[in-house]
N, CA, C and O of each residue as an XYZ file, in Angstrom:
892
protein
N     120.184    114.429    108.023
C     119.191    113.648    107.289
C     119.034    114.226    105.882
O     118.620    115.380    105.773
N     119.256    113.697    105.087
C     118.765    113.609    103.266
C     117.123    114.545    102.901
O     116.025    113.988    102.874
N     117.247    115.326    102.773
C     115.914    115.352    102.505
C     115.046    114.794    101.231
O     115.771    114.395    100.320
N     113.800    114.698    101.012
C     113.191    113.371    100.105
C     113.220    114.155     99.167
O     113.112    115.358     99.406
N     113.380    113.665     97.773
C     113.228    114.256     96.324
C     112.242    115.060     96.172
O     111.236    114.731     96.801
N     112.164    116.076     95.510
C     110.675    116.725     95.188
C     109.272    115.407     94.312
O     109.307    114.366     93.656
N     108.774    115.857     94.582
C     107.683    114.811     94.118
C     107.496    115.811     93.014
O     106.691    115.100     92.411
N     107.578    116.846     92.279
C     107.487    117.618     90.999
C     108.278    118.833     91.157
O     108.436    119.616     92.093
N     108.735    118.760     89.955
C     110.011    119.799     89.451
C     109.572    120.463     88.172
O     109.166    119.644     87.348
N     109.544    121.514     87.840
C     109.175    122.188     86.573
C     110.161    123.182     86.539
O     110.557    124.015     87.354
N     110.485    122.854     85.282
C     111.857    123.729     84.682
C     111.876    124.565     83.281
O     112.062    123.941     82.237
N     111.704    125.833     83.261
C     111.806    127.005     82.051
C     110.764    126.203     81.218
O     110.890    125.802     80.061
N     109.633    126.049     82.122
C     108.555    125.461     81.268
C     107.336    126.684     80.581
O     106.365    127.006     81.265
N     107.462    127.017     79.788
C     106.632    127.857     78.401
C     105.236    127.006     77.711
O     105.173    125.792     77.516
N     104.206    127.996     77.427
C     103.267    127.014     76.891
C     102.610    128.830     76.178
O     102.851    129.971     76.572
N     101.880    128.391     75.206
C     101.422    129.469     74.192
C     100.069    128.872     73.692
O      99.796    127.732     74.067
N      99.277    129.475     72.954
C      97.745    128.875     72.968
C      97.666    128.805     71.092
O      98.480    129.209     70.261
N      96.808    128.363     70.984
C      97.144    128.309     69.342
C      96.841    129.743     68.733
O      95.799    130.320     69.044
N      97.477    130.138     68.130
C      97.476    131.503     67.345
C      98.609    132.323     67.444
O      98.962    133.239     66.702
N      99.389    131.654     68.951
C     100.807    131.897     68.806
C     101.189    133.092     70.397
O     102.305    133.502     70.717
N      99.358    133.491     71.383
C     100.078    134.407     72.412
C      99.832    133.742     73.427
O      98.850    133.129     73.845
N     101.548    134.072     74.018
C     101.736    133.101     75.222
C     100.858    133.161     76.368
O     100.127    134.149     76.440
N     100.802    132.390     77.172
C     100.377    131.985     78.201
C     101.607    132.582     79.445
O     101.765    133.708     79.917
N     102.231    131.471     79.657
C     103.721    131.960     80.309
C     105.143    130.979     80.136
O     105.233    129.790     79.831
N     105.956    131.754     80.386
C     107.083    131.131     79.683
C     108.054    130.868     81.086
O     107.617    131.145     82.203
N     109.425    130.297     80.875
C     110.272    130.204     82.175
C     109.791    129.983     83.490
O     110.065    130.740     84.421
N     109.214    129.157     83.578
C     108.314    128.570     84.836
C     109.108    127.862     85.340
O     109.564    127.000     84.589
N     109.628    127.884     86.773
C     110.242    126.881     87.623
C     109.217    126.273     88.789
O     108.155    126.838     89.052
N     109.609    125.194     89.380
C     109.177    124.938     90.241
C     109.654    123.518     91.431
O     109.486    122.412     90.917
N     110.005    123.505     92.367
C     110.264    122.169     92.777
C     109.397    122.114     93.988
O     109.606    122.945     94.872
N     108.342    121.135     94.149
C     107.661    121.045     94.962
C     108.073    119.671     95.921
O     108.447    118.587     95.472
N     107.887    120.048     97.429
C     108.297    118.528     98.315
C     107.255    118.270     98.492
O     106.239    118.942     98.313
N     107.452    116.801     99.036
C     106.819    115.634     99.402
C     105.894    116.338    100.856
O     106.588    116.640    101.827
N     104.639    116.529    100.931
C     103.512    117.080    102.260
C     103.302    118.548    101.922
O     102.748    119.398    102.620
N     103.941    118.705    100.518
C     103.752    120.540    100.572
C     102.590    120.720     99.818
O     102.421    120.081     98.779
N     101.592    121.702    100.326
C     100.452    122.401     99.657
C     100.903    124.032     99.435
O     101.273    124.825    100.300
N     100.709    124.294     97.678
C     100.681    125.883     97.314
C      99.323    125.945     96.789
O      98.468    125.063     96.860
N      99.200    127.486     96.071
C      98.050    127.764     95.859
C      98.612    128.549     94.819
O      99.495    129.364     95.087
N      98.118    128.362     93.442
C      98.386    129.234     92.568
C      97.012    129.646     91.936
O      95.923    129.126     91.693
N      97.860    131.276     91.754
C      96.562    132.302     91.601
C      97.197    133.059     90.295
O      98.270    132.973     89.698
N      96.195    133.718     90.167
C      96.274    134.848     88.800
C      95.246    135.309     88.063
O      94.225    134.622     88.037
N      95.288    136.457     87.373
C      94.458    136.589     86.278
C      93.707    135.574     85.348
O      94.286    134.714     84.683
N      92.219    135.793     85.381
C      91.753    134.788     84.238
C      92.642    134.672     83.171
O      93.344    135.529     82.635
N      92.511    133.517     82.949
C      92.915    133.308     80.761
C      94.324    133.304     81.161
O      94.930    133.130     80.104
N      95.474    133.435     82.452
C      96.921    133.268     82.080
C      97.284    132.187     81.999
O      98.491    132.110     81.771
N      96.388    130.577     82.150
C      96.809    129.630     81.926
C      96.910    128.658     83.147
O      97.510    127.590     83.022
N      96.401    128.977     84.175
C      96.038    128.402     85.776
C      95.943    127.028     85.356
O      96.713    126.097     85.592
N      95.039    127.050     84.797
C      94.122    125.667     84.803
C      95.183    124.926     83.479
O      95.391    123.728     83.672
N      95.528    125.235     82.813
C      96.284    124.844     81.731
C      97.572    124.033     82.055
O      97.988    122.936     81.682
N      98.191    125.296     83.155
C      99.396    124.552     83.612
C      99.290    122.858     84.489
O     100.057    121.896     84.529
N      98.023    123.127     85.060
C      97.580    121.808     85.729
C      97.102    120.789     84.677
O      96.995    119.685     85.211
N      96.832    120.773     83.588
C      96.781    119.849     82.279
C      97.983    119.457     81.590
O      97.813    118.522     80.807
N      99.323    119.985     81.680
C     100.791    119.933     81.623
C     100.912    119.134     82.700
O     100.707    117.987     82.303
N     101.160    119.138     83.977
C     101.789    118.718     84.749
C     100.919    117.010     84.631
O     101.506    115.933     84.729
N      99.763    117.155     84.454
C      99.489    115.871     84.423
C      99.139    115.189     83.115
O      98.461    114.242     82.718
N      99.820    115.999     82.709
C     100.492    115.004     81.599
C      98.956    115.022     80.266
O      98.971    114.336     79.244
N      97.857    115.917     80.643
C      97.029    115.913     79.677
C      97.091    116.668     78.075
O      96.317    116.645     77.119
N      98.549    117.397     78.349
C      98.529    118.382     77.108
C     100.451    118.602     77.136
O     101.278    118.476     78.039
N     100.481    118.705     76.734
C     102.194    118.852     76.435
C     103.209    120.411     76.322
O     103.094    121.068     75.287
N     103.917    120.781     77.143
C     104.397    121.984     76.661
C     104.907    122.283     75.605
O     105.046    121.421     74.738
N     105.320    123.595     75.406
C     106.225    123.780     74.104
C     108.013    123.817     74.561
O     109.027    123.487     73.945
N     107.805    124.311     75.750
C     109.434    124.146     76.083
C     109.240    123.631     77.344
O     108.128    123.636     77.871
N     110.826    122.916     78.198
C     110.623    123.020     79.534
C     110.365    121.788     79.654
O     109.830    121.071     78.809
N     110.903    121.363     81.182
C     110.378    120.149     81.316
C     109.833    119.638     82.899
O     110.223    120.007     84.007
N     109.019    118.872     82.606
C     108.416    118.810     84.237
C     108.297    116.969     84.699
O     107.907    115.965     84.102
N     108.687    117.159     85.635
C     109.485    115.434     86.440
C     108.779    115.320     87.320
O     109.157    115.954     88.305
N     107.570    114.596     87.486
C     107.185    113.449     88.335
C     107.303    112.058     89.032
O     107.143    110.985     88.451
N     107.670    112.247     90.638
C     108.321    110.951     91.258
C     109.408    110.872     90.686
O     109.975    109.853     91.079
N     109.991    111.406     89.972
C     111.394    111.328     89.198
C     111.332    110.561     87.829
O     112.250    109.871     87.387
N     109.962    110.806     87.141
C     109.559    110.423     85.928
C     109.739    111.841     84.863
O     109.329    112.840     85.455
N     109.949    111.970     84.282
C     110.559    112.837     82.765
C     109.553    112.831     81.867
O     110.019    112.629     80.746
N     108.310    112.970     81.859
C     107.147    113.135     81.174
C     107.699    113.545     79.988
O     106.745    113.259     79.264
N     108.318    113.888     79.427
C     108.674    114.243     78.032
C     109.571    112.810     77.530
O     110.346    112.967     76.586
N     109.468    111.489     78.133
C     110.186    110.933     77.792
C     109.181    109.513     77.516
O     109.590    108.497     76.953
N     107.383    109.767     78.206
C     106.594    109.130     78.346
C     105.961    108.880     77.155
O     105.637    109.903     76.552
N     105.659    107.752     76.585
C     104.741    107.848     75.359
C     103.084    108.416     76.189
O     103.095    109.021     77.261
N     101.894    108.097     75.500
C     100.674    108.785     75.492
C     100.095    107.029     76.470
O      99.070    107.243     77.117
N     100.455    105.982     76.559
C     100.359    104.540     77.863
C     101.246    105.087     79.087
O     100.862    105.210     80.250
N     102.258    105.326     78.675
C     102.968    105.592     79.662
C     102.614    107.046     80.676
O     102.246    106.946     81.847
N     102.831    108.516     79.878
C     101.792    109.020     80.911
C     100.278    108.671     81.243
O      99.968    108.892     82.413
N      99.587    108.320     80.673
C      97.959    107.324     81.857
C      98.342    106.718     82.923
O      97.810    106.971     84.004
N      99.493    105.665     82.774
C     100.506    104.911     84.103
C     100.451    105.901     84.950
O      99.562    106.010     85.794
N     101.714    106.976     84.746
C     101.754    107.367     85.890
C     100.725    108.586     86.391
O     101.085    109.095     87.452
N      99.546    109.123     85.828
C      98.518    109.396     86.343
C      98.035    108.526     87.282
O      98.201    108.830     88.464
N      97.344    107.279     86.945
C      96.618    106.446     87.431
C      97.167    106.117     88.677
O      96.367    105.867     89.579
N      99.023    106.040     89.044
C      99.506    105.521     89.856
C     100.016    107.027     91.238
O      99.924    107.052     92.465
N     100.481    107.964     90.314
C     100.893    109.148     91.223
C      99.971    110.506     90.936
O     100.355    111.495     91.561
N      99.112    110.646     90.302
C      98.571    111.798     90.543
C      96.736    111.930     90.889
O      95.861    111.324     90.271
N      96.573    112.695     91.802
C      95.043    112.980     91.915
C      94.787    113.988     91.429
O      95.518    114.968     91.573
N      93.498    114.013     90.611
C      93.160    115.451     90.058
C      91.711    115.654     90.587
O      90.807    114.822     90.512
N      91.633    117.019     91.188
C      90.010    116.854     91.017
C      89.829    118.053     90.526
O      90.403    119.032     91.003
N      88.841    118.135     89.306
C      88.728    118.957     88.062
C      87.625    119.737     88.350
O      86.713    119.517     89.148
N      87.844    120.840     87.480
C      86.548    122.170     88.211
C      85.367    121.990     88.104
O      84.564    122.693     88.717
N      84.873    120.670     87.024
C      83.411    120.582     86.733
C      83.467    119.298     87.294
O      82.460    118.696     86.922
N      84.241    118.519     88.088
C      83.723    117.526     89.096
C      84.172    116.062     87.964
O      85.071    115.349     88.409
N      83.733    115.767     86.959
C      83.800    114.753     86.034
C      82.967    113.519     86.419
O      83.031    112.478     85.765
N      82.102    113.682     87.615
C      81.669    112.292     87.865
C      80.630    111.445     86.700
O      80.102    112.209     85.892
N      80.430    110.571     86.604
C      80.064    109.345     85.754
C      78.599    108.949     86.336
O      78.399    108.118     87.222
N      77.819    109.556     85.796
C      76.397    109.968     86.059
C      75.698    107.797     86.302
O      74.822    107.381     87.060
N      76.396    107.167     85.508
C      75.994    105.594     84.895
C      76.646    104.888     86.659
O      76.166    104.105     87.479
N      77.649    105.509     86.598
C      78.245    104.939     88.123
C      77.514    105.062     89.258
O      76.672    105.960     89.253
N      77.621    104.369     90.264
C      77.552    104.336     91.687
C      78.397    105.729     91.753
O      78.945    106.411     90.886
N      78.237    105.867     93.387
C      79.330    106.691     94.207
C      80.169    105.873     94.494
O      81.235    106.382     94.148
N      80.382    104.773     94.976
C      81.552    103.511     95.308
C      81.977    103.359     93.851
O      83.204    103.454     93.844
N      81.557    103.182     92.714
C      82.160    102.931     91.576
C      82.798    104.106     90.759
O      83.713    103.951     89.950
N      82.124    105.458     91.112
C      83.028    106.124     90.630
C      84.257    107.021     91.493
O      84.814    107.908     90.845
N      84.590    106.855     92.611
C      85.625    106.789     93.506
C      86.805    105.686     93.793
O      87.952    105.775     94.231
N      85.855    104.439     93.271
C      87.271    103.590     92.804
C      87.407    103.438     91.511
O      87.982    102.382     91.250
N      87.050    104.193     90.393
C      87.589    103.994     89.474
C      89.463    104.127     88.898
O      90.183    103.412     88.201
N      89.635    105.265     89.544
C      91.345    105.217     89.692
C      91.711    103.646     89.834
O      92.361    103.001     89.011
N      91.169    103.169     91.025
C      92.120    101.892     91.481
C      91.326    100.507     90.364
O      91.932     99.445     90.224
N      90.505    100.651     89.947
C      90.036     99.769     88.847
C      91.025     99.533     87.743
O      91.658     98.583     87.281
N      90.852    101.034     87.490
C      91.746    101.351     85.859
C      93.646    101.276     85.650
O      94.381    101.460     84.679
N      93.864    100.957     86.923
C      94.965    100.368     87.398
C      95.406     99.347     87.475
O      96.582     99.162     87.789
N      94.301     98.109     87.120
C      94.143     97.076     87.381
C      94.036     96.521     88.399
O      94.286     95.316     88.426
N      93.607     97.240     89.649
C      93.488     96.913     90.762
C      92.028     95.612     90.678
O      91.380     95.212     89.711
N      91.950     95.245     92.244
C      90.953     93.900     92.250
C      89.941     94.974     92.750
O      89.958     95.803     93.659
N      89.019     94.601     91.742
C      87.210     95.772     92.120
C      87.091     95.358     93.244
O      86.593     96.276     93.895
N      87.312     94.219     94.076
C      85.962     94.060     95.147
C      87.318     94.925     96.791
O      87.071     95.192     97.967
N      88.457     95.043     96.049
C      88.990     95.539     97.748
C      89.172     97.187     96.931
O      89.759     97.968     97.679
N      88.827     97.725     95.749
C      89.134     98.951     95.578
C      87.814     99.389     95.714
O      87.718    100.471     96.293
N      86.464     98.719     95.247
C      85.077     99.157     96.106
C      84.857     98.958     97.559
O      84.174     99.710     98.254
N      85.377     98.068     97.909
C      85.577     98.368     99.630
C      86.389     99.327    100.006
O      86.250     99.505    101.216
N      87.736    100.537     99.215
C      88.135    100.699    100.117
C      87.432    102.613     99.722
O      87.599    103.701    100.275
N      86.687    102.165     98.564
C      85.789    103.277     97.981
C      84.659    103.701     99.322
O      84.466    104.825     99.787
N      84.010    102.380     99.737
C      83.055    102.225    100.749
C      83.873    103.540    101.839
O      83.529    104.672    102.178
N      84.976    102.754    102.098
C      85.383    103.709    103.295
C      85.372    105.009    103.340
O      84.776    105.852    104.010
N      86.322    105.016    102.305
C      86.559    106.850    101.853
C      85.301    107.538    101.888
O      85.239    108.660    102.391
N      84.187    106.915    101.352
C      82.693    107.682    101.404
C      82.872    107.953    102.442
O      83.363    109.074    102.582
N      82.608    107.163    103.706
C      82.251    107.123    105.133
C      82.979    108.475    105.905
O      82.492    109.189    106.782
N      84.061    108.542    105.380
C      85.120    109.408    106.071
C      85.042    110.787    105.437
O      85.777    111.714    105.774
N      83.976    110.875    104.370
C      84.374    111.729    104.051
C      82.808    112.623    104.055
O      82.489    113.556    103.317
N      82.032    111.993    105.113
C      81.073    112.314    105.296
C      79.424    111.549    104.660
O      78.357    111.841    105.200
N      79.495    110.773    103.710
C      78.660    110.017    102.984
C      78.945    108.951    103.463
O      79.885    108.471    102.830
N      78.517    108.111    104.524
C      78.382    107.135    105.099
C      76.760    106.089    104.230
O      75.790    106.664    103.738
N      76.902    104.865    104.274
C      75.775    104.465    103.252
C      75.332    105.013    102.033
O      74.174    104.961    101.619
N      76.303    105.545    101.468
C      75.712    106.212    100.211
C      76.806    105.353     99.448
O      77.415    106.118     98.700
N      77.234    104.206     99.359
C      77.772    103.595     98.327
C      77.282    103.707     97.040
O      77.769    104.304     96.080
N      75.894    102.831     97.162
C      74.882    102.555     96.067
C      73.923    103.612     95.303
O      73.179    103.450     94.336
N      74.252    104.910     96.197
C      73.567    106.065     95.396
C      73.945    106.601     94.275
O      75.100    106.311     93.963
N      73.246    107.449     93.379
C      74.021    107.745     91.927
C      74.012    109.229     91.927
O      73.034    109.806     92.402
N      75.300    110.098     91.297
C      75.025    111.399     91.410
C      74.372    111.898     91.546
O      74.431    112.804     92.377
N      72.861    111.548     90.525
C      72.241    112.678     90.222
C      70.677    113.038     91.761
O      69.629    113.681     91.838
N      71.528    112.110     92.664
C      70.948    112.178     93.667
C      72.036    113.108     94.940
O      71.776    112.883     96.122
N      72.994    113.928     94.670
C      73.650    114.791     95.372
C      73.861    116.172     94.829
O      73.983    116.780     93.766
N      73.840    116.340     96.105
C      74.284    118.352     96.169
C      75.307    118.550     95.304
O      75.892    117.626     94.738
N      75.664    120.177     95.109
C      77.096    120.238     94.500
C      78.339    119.861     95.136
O      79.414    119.456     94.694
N      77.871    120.119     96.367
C      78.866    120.328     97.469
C      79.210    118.695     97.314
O      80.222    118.158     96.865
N      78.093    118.162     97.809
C      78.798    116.263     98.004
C      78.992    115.736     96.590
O      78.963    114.527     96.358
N      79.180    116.606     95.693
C      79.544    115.756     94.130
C      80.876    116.637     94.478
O      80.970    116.290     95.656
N      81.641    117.263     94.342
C      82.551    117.935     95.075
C      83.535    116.439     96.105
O      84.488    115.740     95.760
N      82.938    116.467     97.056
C      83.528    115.629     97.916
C      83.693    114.069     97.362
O      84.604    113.266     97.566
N      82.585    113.952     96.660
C      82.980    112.612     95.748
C      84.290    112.771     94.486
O      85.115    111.875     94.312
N      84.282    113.961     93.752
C      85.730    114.468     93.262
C      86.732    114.099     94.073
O      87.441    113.129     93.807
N      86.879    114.789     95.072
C      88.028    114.610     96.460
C      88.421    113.239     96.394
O      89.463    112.680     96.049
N      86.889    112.693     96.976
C      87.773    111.244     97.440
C      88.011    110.225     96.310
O      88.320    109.102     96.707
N      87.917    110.423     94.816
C      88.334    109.960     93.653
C      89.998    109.841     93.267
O      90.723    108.992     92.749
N      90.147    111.144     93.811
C      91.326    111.924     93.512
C      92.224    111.405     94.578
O      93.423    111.386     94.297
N      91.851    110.970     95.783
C      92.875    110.606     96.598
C      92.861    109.010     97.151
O      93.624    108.569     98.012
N      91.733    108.199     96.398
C      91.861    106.658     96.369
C      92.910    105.826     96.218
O      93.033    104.800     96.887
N      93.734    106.205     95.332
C      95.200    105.522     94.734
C      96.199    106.067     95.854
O      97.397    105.824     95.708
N      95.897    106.572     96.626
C      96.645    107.444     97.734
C      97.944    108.057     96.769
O      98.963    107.422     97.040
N      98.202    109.182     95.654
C      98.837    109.475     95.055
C      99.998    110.389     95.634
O     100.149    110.693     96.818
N     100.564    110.657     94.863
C     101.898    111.410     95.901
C     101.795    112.378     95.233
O     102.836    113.026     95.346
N     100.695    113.132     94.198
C     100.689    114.560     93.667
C      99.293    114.882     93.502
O      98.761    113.991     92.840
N      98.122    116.184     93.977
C      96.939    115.928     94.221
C      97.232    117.380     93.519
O      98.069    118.175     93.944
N      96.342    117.605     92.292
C      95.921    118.880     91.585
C      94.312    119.013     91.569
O      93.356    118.291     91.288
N      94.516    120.214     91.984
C      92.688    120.232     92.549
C      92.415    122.313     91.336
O      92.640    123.505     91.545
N      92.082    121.810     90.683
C      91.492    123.333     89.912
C      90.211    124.024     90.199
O      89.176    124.188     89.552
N      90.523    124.295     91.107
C      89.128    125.695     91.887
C      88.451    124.648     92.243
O      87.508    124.185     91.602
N      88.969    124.133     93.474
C      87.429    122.876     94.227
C      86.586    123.562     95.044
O      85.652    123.045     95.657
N      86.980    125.063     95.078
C      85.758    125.885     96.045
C      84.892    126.726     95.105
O      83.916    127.398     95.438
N      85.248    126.625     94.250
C      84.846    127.862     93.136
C      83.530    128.009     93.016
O      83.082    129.156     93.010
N      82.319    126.470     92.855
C      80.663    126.252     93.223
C      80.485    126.635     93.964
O      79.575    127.442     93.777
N      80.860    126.617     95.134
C      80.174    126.413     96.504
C      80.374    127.325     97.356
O      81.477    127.845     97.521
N      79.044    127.715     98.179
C      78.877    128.509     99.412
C      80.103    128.640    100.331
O      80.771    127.640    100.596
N      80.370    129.686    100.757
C      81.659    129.224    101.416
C      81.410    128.573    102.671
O      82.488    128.327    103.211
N      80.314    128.148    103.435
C      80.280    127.233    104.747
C      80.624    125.653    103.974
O      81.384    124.877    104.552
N      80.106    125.341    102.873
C      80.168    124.163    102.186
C      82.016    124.146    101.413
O      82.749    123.159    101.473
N      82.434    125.594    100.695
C      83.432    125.351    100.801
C      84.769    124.968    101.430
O      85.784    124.421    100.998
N      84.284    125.601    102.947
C      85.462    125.373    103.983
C      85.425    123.715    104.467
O      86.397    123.089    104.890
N      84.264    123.275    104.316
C      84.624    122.192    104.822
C      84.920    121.268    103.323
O      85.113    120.093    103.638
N      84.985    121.421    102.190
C      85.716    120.543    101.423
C      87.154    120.678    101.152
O      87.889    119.806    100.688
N      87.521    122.081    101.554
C      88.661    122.401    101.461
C      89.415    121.648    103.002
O      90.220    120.734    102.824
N      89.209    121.936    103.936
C      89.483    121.124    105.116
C      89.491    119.484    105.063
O      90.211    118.751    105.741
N      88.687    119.158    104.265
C      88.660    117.254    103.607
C      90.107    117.409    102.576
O      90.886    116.488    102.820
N      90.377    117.912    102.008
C      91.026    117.998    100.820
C      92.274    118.273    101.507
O      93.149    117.446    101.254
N      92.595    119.178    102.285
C      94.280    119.468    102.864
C      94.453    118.214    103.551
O      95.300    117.362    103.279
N      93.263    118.148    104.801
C      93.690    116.431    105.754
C      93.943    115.972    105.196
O      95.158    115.793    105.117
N      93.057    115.328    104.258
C      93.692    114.229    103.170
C      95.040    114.201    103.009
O      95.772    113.364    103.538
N      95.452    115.223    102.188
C      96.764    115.690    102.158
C      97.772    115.313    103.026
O      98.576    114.381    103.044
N      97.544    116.228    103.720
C      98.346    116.236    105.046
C      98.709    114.536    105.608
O      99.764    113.983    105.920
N      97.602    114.177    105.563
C      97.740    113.019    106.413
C      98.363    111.441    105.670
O      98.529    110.282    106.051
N      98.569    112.264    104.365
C      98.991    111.237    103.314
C     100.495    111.298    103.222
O     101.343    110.434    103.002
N     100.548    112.410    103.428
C     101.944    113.003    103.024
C     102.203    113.193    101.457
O     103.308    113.045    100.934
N     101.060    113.531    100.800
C     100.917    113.922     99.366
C     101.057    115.196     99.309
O     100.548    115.913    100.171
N     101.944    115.813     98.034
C     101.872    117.217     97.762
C     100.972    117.420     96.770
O     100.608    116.622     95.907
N     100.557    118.807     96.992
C      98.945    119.237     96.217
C      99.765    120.680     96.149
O     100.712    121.193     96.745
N      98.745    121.082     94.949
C      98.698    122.085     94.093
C      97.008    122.552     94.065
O      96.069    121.807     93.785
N      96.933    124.112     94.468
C      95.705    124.147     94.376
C      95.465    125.493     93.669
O      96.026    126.475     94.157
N      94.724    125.648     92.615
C      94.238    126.937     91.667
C      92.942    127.128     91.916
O      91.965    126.378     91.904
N      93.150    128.620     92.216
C      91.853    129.057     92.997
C      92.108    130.699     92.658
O      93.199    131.228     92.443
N      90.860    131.302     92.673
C      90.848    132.291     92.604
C      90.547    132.713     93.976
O      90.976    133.862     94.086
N      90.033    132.342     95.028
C      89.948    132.302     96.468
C      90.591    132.823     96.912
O      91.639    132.755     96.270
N      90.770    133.868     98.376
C      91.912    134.090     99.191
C      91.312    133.418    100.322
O      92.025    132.839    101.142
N      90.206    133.449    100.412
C      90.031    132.057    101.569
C      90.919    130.568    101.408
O      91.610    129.970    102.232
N      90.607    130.276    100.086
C      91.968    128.908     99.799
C      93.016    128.763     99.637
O      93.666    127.799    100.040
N      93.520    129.915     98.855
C      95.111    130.320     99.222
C      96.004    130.851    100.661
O      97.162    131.108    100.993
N      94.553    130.817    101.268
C      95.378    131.420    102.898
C      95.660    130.127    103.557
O      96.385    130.220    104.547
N      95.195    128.770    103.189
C      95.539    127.732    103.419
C      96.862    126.969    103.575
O      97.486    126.482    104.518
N      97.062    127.098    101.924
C      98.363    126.669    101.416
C      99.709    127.115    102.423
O      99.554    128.091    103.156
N     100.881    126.456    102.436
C     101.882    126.857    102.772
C     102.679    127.289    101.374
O     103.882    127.120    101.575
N     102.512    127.628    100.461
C     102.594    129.258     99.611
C     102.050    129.474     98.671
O     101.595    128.591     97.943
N     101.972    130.571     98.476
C     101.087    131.035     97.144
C     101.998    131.787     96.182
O     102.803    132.703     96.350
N     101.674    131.223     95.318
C     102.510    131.876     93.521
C     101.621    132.563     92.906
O     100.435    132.398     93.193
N     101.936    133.299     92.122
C     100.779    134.197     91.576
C     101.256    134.229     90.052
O     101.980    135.157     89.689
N     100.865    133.233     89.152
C     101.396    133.021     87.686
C     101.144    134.445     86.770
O     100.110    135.111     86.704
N     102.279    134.647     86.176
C     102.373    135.616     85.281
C     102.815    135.516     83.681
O     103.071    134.333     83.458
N     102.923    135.991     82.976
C     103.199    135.510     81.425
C     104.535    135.496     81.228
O     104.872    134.878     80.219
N     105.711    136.146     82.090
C     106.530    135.654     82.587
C     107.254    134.848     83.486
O     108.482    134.865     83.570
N     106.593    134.226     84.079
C     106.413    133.246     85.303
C     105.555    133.007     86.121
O     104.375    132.863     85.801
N     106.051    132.909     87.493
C     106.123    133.400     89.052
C     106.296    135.204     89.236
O     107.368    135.762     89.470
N     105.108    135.823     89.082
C     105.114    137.271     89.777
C     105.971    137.597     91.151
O     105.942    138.724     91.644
């Protein structure tokens, strides 16, 4: 049997901060289709940075990195949003939710901004709440949840479009660890059960003991 393409490939990929000192340079990577890692390291080496590269929010200086077998260096600034919107979930360390939104509206926003039809991407928003522990809380608005369930509303944002690449930057990093284990446990199922590969940056060894591997980024790579 063939095995399936990597769903992301990163190759002698380098990135440097403005003033000219690097971050890290010669970065490889080929990740498959159901695989979860965990990348760790020193503050300030660029953790969170490299996850703004891969999705296409900031651009390297060398190197190149292939999504679904897309060539992001070949994408104009429409074209990577496309394939965000279509293959990648992110859920970001300060959560990003949309204070003006619903919880149903800001969990289907992915599938909105896609041009999807609002009334089956808020129904299928409805669900994901349900499953993901917020049952009837469609119509509620952030500023009526915990950290923890603004957290889980991240999650299920990030995995609405059912994407085939899920970057999650420290989703335990707020939270208690009884509240963390169980978003981290929402966040792999998900995964898992999608057959999406995820990338997870954490300073955690509770969350990296998760992953099936952990990299430990260095200013020369992979330590």
């Amino acid at each position: 049997m063939t095995a399936a393409p990597p769903v992301l490939t990163l190759a002698g990929l380098a990135k440097a901060v403005p003033g000219g000192r690097r971050l890290f340079s010669g970065l490889d990577l080929a990740l498959a289709p159901g695989e979860i890692i965990a990348i760790t390291g020193e503050s300030g080496i660029g953790k969170s940075t490299l996850l703004n590269l891969i999705a296409g929010l900031d651009t390297a200086d060398a190197g190149r990195i292939t999504i679904a077998g897309q060539d992001l260096s070949g994408l104009d600034d429409d074209g990577r949003t496309r394939l965000r919107l279509r293959h990648i979930g992110f859920v970001f360390q300060a959560f990003h939710i949309l204070p003006h939104l619903t919880l149903a509206q800001n969990v289907a926003l992915p599938l909105v901004l896609d041009h999807g039809a609002a009334g089956e991407a808020l129904a299928r928003a409805t669900d994901l709440l349900a499953r993901i522990g917020l049952p009837g809380r469609a119509a509620d608005f952030p500023a009526q949840l915990s950290g923890g369930e603004l957290q889980r509303i991240a999650i299920a944002r990030a995995l609405i479009h059912r994407p085939a690449l899920i970057l999650a930057d420290e989703p335990t990093g707020n939270l208690d660890p009884d509240t963390a284990d169980r978003v981290l446990a929402l966040l792999l199922g998900e995964a898992r059960s999608s057959g999406a590969a995820a990338i997870i940056v954490t300073h955690s060894e509770r969350a990296a003991a998760v992953a099936d591997r952990v990299l430990v980024l260095g200013a020369n790579g992979w330590k």
